[in-house]
C-alpha positions as CSV (number, residue, x, y, z in Angstrom):
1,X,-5.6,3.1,37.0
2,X,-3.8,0.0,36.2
3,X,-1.1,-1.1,39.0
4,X,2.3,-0.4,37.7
5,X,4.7,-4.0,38.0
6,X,8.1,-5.0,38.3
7,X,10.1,-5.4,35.6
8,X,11.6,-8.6,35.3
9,X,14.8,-8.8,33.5
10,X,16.0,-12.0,31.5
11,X,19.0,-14.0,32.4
12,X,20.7,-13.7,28.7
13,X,20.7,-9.7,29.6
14,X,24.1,-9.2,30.3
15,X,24.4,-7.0,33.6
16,X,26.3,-3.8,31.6
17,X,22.9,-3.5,29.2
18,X,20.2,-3.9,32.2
19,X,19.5,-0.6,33.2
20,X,18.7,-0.3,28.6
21,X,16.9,-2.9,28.8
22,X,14.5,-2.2,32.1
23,X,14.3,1.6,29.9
24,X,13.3,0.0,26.6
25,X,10.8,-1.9,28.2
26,X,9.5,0.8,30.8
27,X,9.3,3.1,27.5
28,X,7.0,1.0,25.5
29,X,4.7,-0.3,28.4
30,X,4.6,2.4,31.2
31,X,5.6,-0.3,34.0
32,X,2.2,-2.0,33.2
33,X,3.3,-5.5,31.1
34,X,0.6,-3.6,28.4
35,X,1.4,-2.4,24.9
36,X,-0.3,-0.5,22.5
37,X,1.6,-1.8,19.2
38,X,1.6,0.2,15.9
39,X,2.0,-2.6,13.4
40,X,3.8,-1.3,9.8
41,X,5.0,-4.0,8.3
42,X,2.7,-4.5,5.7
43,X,4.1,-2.8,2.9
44,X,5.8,-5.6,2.2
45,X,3.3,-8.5,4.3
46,X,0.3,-7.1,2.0
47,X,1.8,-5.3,-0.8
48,X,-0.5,-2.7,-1.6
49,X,-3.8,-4.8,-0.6
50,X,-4.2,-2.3,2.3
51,X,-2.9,1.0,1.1
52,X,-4.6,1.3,-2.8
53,X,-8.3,-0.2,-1.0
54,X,-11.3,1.5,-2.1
55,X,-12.1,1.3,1.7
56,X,-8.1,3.2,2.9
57,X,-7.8,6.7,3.1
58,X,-6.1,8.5,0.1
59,X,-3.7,9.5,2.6
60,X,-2.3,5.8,3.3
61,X,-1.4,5.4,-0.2
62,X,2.3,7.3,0.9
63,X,4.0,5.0,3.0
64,X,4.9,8.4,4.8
65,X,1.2,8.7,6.8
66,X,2.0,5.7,9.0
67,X,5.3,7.6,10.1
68,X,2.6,11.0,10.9
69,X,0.7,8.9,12.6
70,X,2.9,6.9,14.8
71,X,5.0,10.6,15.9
72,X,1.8,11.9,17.0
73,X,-0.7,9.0,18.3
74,X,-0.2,7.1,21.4
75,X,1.0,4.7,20.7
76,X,3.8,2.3,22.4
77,X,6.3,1.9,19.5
78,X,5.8,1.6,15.8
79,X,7.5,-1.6,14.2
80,X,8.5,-1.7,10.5
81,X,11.4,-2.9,8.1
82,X,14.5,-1.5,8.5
83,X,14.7,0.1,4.9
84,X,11.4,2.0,5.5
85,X,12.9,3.6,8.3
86,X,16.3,4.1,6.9
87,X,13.8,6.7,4.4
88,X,11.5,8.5,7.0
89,X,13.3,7.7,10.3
90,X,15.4,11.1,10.7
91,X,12.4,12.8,10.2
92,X,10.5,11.4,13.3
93,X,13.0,10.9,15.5
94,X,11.1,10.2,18.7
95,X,9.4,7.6,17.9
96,X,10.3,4.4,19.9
97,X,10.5,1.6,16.8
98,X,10.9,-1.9,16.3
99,X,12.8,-3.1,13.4
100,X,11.1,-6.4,11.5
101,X,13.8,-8.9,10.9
102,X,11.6,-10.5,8.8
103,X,9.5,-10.3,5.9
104,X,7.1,-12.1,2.9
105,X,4.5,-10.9,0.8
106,X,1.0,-12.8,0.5
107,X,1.6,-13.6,-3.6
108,X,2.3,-17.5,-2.6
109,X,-0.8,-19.0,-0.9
110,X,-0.6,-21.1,1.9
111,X,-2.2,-23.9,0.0
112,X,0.8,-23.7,-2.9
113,X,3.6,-23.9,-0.6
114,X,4.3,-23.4,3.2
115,X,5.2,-20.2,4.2
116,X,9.3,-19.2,4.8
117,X,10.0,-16.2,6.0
118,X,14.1,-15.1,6.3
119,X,15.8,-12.8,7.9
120,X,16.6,-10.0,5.7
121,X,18.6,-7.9,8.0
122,X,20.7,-9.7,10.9
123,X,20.0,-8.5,15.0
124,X,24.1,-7.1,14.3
125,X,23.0,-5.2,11.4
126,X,19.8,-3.9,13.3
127,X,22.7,-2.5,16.2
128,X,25.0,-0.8,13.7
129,X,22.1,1.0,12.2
130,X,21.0,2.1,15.9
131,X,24.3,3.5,16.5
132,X,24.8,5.0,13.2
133,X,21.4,6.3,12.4
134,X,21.1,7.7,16.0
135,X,17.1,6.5,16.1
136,X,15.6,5.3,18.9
137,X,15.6,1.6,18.1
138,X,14.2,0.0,21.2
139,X,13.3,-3.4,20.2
140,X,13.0,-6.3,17.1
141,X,10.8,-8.7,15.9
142,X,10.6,-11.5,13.7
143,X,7.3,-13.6,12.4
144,X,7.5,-17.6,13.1
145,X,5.0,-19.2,10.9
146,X,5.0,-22.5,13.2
147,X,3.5,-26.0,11.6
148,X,5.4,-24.7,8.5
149,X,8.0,-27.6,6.7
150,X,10.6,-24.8,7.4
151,X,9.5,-24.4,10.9
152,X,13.1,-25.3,12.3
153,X,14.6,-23.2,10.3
154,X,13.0,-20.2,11.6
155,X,12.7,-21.3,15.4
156,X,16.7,-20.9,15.3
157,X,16.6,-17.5,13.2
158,X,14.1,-16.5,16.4
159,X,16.1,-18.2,19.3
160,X,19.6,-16.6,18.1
161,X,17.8,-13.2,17.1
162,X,16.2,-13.2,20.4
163,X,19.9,-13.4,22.1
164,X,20.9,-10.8,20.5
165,X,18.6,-8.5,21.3
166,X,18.4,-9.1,24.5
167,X,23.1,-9.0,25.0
168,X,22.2,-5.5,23.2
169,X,20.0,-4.0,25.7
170,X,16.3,-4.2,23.6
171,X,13.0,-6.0,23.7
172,X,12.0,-8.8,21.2
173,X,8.6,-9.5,19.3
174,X,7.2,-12.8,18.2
175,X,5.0,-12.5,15.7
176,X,3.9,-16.3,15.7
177,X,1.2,-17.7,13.4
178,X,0.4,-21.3,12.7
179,X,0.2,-21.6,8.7
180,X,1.2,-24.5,6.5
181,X,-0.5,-27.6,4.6
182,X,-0.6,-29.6,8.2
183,X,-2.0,-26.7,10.1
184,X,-5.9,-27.5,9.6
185,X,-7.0,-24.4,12.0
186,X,-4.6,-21.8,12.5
187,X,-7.2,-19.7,14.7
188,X,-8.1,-22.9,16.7
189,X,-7.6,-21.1,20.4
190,X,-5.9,-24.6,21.2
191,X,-2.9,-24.2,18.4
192,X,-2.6,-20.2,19.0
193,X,-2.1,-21.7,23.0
194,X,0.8,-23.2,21.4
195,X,1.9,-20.7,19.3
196,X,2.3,-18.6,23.0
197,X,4.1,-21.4,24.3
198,X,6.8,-21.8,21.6
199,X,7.4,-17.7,22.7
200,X,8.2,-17.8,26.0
201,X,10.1,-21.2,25.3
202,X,12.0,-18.7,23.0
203,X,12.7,-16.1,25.4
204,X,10.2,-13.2,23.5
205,X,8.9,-10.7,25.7
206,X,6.4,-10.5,23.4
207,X,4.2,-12.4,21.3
208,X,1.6,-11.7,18.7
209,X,-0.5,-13.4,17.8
210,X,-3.9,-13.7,16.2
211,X,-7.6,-13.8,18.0
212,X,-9.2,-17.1,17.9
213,X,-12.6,-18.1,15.8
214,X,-14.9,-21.0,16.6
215,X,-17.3,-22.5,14.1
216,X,-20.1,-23.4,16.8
217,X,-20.1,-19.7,18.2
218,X,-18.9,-16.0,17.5
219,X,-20.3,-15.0,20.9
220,X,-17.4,-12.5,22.1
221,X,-17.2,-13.7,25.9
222,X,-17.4,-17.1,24.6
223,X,-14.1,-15.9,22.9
224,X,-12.6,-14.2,25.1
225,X,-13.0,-17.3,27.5
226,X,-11.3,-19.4,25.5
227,X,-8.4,-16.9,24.4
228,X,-7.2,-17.4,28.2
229,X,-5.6,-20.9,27.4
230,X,-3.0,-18.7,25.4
231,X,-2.4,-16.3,28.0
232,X,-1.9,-19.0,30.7
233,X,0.3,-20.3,28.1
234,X,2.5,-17.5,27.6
235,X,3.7,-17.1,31.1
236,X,6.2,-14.3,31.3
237,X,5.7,-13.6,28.1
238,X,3.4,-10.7,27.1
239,X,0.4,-11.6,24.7
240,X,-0.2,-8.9,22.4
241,X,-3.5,-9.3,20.1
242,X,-3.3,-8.4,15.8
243,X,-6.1,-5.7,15.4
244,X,-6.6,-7.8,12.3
245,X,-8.8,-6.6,8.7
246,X,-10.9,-3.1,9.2
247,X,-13.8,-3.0,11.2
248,X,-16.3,-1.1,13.7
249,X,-14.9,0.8,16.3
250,X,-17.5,0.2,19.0
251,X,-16.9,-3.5,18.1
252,X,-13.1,-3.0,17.7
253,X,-12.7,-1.1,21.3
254,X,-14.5,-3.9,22.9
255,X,-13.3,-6.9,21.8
256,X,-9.8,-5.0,23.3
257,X,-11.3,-4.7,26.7
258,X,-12.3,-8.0,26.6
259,X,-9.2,-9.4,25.3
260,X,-7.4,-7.3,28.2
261,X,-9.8,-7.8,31.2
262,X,-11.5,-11.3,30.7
263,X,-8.7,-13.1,28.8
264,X,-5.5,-11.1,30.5
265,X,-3.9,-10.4,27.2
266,X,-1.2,-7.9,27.4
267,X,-2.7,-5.4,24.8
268,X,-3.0,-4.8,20.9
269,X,-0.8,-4.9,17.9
270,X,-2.9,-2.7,15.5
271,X,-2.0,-2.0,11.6
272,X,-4.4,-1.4,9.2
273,X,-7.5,-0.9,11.5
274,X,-5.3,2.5,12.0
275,X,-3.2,3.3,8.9
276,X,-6.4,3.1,6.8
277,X,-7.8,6.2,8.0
278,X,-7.4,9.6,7.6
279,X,-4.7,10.9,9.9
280,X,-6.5,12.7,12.3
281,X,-9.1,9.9,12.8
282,X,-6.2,7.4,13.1
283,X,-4.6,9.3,15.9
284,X,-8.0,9.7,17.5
285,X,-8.1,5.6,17.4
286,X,-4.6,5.3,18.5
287,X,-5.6,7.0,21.8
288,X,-8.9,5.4,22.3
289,X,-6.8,1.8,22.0
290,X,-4.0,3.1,24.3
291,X,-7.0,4.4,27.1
292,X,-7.7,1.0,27.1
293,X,-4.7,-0.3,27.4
294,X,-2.7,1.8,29.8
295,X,-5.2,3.4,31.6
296,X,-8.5,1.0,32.3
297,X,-11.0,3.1,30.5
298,X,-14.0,1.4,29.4
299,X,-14.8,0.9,25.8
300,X,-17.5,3.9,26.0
301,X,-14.8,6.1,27.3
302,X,-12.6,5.0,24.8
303,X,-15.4,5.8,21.9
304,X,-15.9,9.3,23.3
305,X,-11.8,9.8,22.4
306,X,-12.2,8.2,19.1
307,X,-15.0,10.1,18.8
308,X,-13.8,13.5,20.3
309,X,-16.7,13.8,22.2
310,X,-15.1,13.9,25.7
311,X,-15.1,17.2,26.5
Protein backbone atom coordinates (compact mmCIF):
# COMPACT_ATOMS: atom_id res chain seq x y z
CA UNK A 1 0.00 0.00 0.00
CA UNK A 2 1.35 3.18 -1.07
CA UNK A 3 2.46 5.57 2.03
CA UNK A 4 -0.04 8.27 2.38
CA UNK A 5 1.95 12.15 2.36
CA UNK A 6 1.55 15.39 3.65
CA UNK A 7 -0.17 17.80 1.96
CA UNK A 8 1.54 20.73 1.19
CA UNK A 9 -0.40 23.82 0.78
CA UNK A 10 0.67 26.85 -1.54
CA UNK A 11 1.44 30.25 -0.31
CA UNK A 12 -1.19 32.06 -2.68
CA UNK A 13 -3.93 29.89 -0.59
CA UNK A 14 -5.26 32.34 1.48
CA UNK A 15 -5.50 30.92 5.18
CA UNK A 16 -9.71 31.17 5.34
CA UNK A 17 -9.83 28.53 2.02
CA UNK A 18 -6.91 25.96 3.44
CA UNK A 19 -8.75 23.50 5.15
CA UNK A 20 -10.97 23.48 1.01
CA UNK A 21 -8.12 23.24 -0.45
CA UNK A 22 -6.15 20.37 1.74
CA UNK A 23 -10.06 18.61 1.03
CA UNK A 24 -10.07 19.13 -2.74
CA UNK A 25 -6.84 17.72 -2.96
CA UNK A 26 -7.16 14.80 -0.27
CA UNK A 27 -10.52 14.04 -2.45
CA UNK A 28 -8.89 13.50 -5.73
CA UNK A 29 -5.55 11.84 -4.60
CA UNK A 30 -6.34 9.80 -1.34
CA UNK A 31 -3.16 11.62 0.59
CA UNK A 32 -0.90 9.78 -2.03
CA UNK A 33 0.35 12.87 -4.63
CA UNK A 34 -1.36 10.04 -7.27
CA UNK A 35 -4.33 10.75 -9.62
CA UNK A 36 -6.31 8.71 -11.67
CA UNK A 37 -7.70 11.54 -14.21
CA UNK A 38 -10.81 11.04 -16.38
CA UNK A 39 -10.06 13.28 -19.29
CA UNK A 40 -13.43 14.73 -21.21
CA UNK A 41 -12.58 17.39 -22.94
CA UNK A 42 -12.55 16.10 -26.25
CA UNK A 43 -15.78 16.91 -27.49
CA UNK A 44 -14.66 19.94 -28.42
CA UNK A 45 -10.34 19.04 -28.60
CA UNK A 46 -11.37 16.19 -31.28
CA UNK A 47 -14.74 16.92 -32.45
CA UNK A 48 -16.27 13.80 -33.08
CA UNK A 49 -12.86 11.93 -34.29
CA UNK A 50 -13.19 9.79 -31.11
CA UNK A 51 -16.91 9.42 -30.52
CA UNK A 52 -18.41 8.44 -34.42
CA UNK A 53 -14.83 5.85 -34.82
CA UNK A 54 -15.55 2.69 -36.31
CA UNK A 55 -13.27 1.45 -33.41
CA UNK A 56 -15.75 3.58 -30.20
CA UNK A 57 -18.44 1.99 -28.77
CA UNK A 58 -22.00 3.03 -30.08
CA UNK A 59 -22.46 4.02 -26.64
CA UNK A 60 -19.81 6.98 -26.69
CA UNK A 61 -21.60 8.56 -29.55
CA UNK A 62 -24.00 10.48 -26.52
CA UNK A 63 -21.83 12.70 -24.87
CA UNK A 64 -23.97 11.45 -21.80
CA UNK A 65 -21.72 7.77 -21.40
CA UNK A 66 -18.64 9.64 -20.21
CA UNK A 67 -20.88 11.25 -17.39
CA UNK A 68 -22.09 7.12 -16.51
CA UNK A 69 -18.91 6.29 -16.58
CA UNK A 70 -17.10 8.83 -14.54
CA UNK A 71 -20.29 8.43 -11.53
CA UNK A 72 -19.57 4.91 -11.33
CA UNK A 73 -15.64 4.07 -12.17
CA UNK A 74 -12.89 5.02 -9.93
CA UNK A 75 -11.73 7.42 -10.89
CA UNK A 76 -10.18 10.66 -9.17
CA UNK A 77 -12.18 13.45 -10.85
CA UNK A 78 -13.61 13.81 -14.29
CA UNK A 79 -12.52 17.21 -16.11
CA UNK A 80 -14.70 18.76 -18.95
CA UNK A 81 -16.04 22.22 -20.29
CA UNK A 82 -18.13 24.00 -18.29
CA UNK A 83 -21.20 23.88 -20.76
CA UNK A 84 -21.06 20.08 -20.83
CA UNK A 85 -21.63 19.97 -17.34
CA UNK A 86 -23.95 22.82 -17.04
CA UNK A 87 -26.27 19.76 -19.23
CA UNK A 88 -25.53 16.50 -17.27
CA UNK A 89 -23.95 17.86 -14.03
CA UNK A 90 -27.26 17.73 -11.77
CA UNK A 91 -27.65 14.45 -12.83
CA UNK A 92 -24.25 13.07 -11.31
CA UNK A 93 -23.89 15.08 -8.64
CA UNK A 94 -21.02 13.27 -6.83
CA UNK A 95 -18.69 13.36 -9.08
CA UNK A 96 -15.59 15.48 -8.09
CA UNK A 97 -15.00 17.61 -11.66
CA UNK A 98 -12.64 19.81 -13.13
CA UNK A 99 -13.85 22.52 -15.27
CA UNK A 100 -11.49 23.13 -18.65
CA UNK A 101 -10.88 26.83 -18.97
CA UNK A 102 -9.83 26.20 -22.15
CA UNK A 103 -10.52 24.84 -25.42
CA UNK A 104 -9.70 24.29 -29.57
CA UNK A 105 -10.60 21.83 -31.99
CA UNK A 106 -7.98 19.97 -34.19
CA UNK A 107 -9.49 21.59 -37.72
CA UNK A 108 -6.26 24.02 -37.88
CA UNK A 109 -3.05 21.92 -38.18
CA UNK A 110 -0.12 22.69 -36.47
CA UNK A 111 1.76 23.18 -39.58
CA UNK A 112 -0.94 26.03 -40.86
CA UNK A 113 -0.76 28.12 -37.92
CA UNK A 114 0.39 27.77 -34.23
CA UNK A 115 -2.01 26.71 -31.87
CA UNK A 116 -4.05 29.46 -29.46
CA UNK A 117 -6.07 28.34 -27.13
CA UNK A 118 -8.41 31.16 -24.95
CA UNK A 119 -10.16 31.08 -22.14
CA UNK A 120 -13.67 30.61 -22.74
CA UNK A 121 -14.99 30.87 -19.31
CA UNK A 122 -12.93 33.05 -16.59
CA UNK A 123 -11.68 31.14 -12.96
CA UNK A 124 -14.71 33.89 -11.51
CA UNK A 125 -17.15 32.52 -13.70
CA UNK A 126 -16.03 28.85 -12.88
CA UNK A 127 -16.82 30.08 -8.87
CA UNK A 128 -20.23 31.53 -9.56
CA UNK A 129 -21.30 28.39 -11.29
CA UNK A 130 -19.86 26.25 -8.22
CA UNK A 131 -21.98 28.18 -5.91
CA UNK A 132 -24.97 28.40 -8.03
CA UNK A 133 -25.05 25.03 -9.59
CA UNK A 134 -24.25 23.37 -6.17
CA UNK A 135 -21.75 20.72 -8.03
CA UNK A 136 -18.85 19.57 -6.65
CA UNK A 137 -16.29 21.64 -8.54
CA UNK A 138 -13.01 20.79 -6.95
CA UNK A 139 -10.46 22.01 -9.35
CA UNK A 140 -9.64 23.78 -13.05
CA UNK A 141 -7.49 23.36 -15.80
CA UNK A 142 -6.22 25.08 -18.73
CA UNK A 143 -3.95 23.61 -21.89
CA UNK A 144 -0.56 25.74 -22.53
CA UNK A 145 0.55 24.90 -25.92
CA UNK A 146 4.30 26.18 -25.08
CA UNK A 147 6.83 27.11 -28.23
CA UNK A 148 3.51 28.50 -29.66
CA UNK A 149 3.93 32.48 -31.23
CA UNK A 150 1.08 33.07 -28.63
CA UNK A 151 2.89 31.37 -25.92
CA UNK A 152 2.87 34.56 -23.68
CA UNK A 153 -0.35 35.10 -24.06
CA UNK A 154 -1.47 31.96 -22.58
CA UNK A 155 1.40 31.68 -19.78
CA UNK A 156 -0.53 34.80 -18.23
CA UNK A 157 -4.18 33.27 -18.87
CA UNK A 158 -2.47 30.15 -16.73
CA UNK A 159 -0.44 32.19 -14.10
CA UNK A 160 -3.66 34.44 -13.20
CA UNK A 161 -6.08 31.36 -13.65
CA UNK A 162 -3.88 29.47 -11.35
CA UNK A 163 -4.33 32.39 -8.56
CA UNK A 164 -7.52 32.15 -8.66
CA UNK A 165 -8.02 28.87 -8.09
CA UNK A 166 -5.93 28.52 -5.67
CA UNK A 167 -7.59 32.29 -3.39
CA UNK A 168 -10.91 30.03 -4.02
CA UNK A 169 -9.96 26.95 -2.23
CA UNK A 170 -9.39 24.33 -5.49
CA UNK A 171 -6.65 22.46 -7.39
CA UNK A 172 -5.29 23.51 -10.87
CA UNK A 173 -4.35 21.41 -13.98
CA UNK A 174 -1.69 22.18 -16.60
CA UNK A 175 -2.37 20.58 -19.49
CA UNK A 176 1.08 21.58 -21.25
CA UNK A 177 2.08 20.45 -24.72
CA UNK A 178 4.92 21.82 -26.87
CA UNK A 179 3.31 22.50 -30.49
CA UNK A 180 4.07 25.25 -32.92
CA UNK A 181 6.28 25.69 -36.29
CA UNK A 182 9.57 26.06 -33.91
CA UNK A 183 8.83 23.06 -31.84
CA UNK A 184 10.69 20.28 -34.09
CA UNK A 185 9.89 17.43 -31.38
CA UNK A 186 7.10 17.96 -29.13
CA UNK A 187 7.61 14.29 -27.52
CA UNK A 188 11.46 14.87 -27.27
CA UNK A 189 11.56 13.76 -23.30
CA UNK A 190 14.10 16.89 -23.10
CA UNK A 191 11.19 19.61 -24.20
CA UNK A 192 8.27 17.65 -22.19
CA UNK A 193 11.25 18.20 -19.12
CA UNK A 194 10.42 21.66 -19.87
CA UNK A 195 7.07 21.64 -20.38
CA UNK A 196 7.06 20.20 -16.33
CA UNK A 197 9.19 22.96 -15.51
CA UNK A 198 7.12 25.98 -16.93
CA UNK A 199 4.19 24.06 -14.39
CA UNK A 200 5.58 24.24 -11.25
CA UNK A 201 7.19 27.73 -12.26
CA UNK A 202 3.39 28.42 -12.68
CA UNK A 203 2.19 27.18 -9.42
CA UNK A 204 0.01 23.95 -11.12
CA UNK A 205 -0.39 21.19 -8.82
CA UNK A 206 -0.68 19.37 -11.67
CA UNK A 207 0.64 18.85 -14.96
CA UNK A 208 -0.15 16.78 -17.96
CA UNK A 209 1.58 16.09 -20.12
CA UNK A 210 2.32 13.70 -22.92
CA UNK A 211 4.70 10.31 -22.87
CA UNK A 212 7.91 10.72 -24.69
CA UNK A 213 9.00 8.78 -28.11
CA UNK A 214 12.48 8.20 -29.34
CA UNK A 215 13.44 7.40 -32.92
CA UNK A 216 16.55 5.10 -32.00
CA UNK A 217 14.30 2.91 -29.55
CA UNK A 218 10.58 2.12 -28.34
CA UNK A 219 12.00 -0.13 -25.63
CA UNK A 220 9.53 0.78 -22.67
CA UNK A 221 12.28 0.88 -19.78
CA UNK A 222 14.40 2.73 -22.09
CA UNK A 223 11.25 5.17 -21.86
CA UNK A 224 10.43 5.17 -18.87
CA UNK A 225 14.13 6.02 -17.99
CA UNK A 226 14.21 8.88 -19.71
CA UNK A 227 10.57 10.21 -18.72
CA UNK A 228 12.37 10.77 -15.15
CA UNK A 229 14.03 14.08 -16.45
CA UNK A 230 10.34 15.50 -16.41
CA UNK A 231 9.47 14.32 -13.13
CA UNK A 232 12.71 15.65 -11.47
CA UNK A 233 11.63 18.58 -13.38
CA UNK A 234 8.33 19.09 -11.99
CA UNK A 235 9.29 19.30 -8.36
CA UNK A 236 6.20 19.82 -6.27
CA UNK A 237 4.28 19.67 -9.00
CA UNK A 238 2.46 16.31 -9.72
CA UNK A 239 3.18 14.71 -13.26
CA UNK A 240 0.20 13.21 -14.53
CA UNK A 241 0.64 11.01 -17.90
CA UNK A 242 -2.22 11.50 -21.21
CA UNK A 243 -3.45 7.84 -21.77
CA UNK A 244 -3.15 8.98 -25.30
CA UNK A 245 -4.95 7.17 -28.88
CA UNK A 246 -6.64 3.49 -28.02
CA UNK A 247 -4.61 0.63 -27.36
CA UNK A 248 -3.90 -2.90 -25.57
CA UNK A 249 -4.71 -3.10 -22.15
CA UNK A 250 -1.86 -5.45 -21.03
CA UNK A 251 0.31 -2.83 -22.84
CA UNK A 252 -1.75 0.13 -21.50
CA UNK A 253 -1.58 -1.14 -17.70
CA UNK A 254 2.07 -1.41 -17.98
CA UNK A 255 3.38 1.34 -19.45
CA UNK A 256 1.29 2.98 -16.17
CA UNK A 257 3.34 1.00 -13.74
CA UNK A 258 6.27 1.89 -15.31
CA UNK A 259 5.46 5.40 -15.70
CA UNK A 260 4.50 5.41 -11.82
CA UNK A 261 7.33 3.12 -10.33
CA UNK A 262 10.43 3.61 -12.64
CA UNK A 263 9.84 7.25 -13.78
CA UNK A 264 7.93 8.53 -10.38
CA UNK A 265 5.05 10.09 -12.34
CA UNK A 266 2.19 10.99 -10.33
CA UNK A 267 -0.48 8.84 -12.29
CA UNK A 268 -2.66 8.97 -15.58
CA UNK A 269 -4.91 11.41 -17.25
CA UNK A 270 -7.03 8.90 -19.43
CA UNK A 271 -9.80 9.90 -22.13
CA UNK A 272 -10.48 8.03 -25.00
CA UNK A 273 -8.58 4.80 -24.00
CA UNK A 274 -11.82 4.75 -21.56
CA UNK A 275 -14.77 6.61 -23.11
CA UNK A 276 -14.38 4.37 -26.21
CA UNK A 277 -15.72 1.45 -24.73
CA UNK A 278 -18.70 0.07 -23.74
CA UNK A 279 -19.67 1.24 -20.24
CA UNK A 280 -19.22 -1.63 -18.27
CA UNK A 281 -15.76 -2.39 -19.82
CA UNK A 282 -14.82 1.22 -19.32
CA UNK A 283 -15.51 1.17 -15.62
CA UNK A 284 -13.73 -2.22 -15.44
CA UNK A 285 -10.58 -0.11 -16.91
CA UNK A 286 -11.13 2.83 -14.78
CA UNK A 287 -10.48 0.52 -11.74
CA UNK A 288 -7.69 -1.54 -13.10
CA UNK A 289 -5.88 2.17 -13.76
CA UNK A 290 -6.86 3.38 -10.33
CA UNK A 291 -5.37 -0.23 -8.64
CA UNK A 292 -2.38 0.99 -10.09
CA UNK A 293 -2.40 4.05 -9.07
CA UNK A 294 -3.64 4.29 -5.54
CA UNK A 295 -3.02 1.00 -4.42
CA UNK A 296 0.43 -0.58 -5.85
CA UNK A 297 -1.10 -3.49 -7.68
CA UNK A 298 0.86 -4.92 -10.38
CA UNK A 299 -0.19 -4.74 -13.96
CA UNK A 300 -1.38 -8.56 -13.84
CA UNK A 301 -3.51 -7.72 -10.90
CA UNK A 302 -4.72 -4.87 -12.61
CA UNK A 303 -5.69 -7.08 -15.87
CA UNK A 304 -7.50 -9.57 -13.63
CA UNK A 305 -9.91 -6.23 -12.65
CA UNK A 306 -10.18 -5.21 -16.21
CA UNK A 307 -10.69 -8.51 -16.95
CA UNK A 308 -13.10 -9.54 -14.03
CA UNK A 309 -11.24 -12.46 -13.35
CA UNK A 310 -10.29 -11.73 -9.66
CA UNK A 311 -12.44 -13.59 -7.89
Amino acid sequence: MVEKQTIQVPADVPKEKEAEYTKNIELVTHGLRRMMLFAGDQKIEHLNDDFGSADASPEDADPEHMFKIASKARISCFATQLGLLSKYGRDYPTVPYVIKLNSKTNIVPVEDKDPLSEEMVTPEEVVQFKQSSGLNIVGMGYTLYLGSEYESQMLKEASEAILKAHQNGMFFILWVYPRGKNVSDPYAPHIIAGATGVAVSLGSDFVKVTYPKLIETNDPIVLAEKFKEAVSAAGRTMVIVSGGSKMGVPEFLQQLHNQIHISGAAGNATGRNVHMRPLEEAVRLCDAISAIVFDDATPDDALKIYENTNA
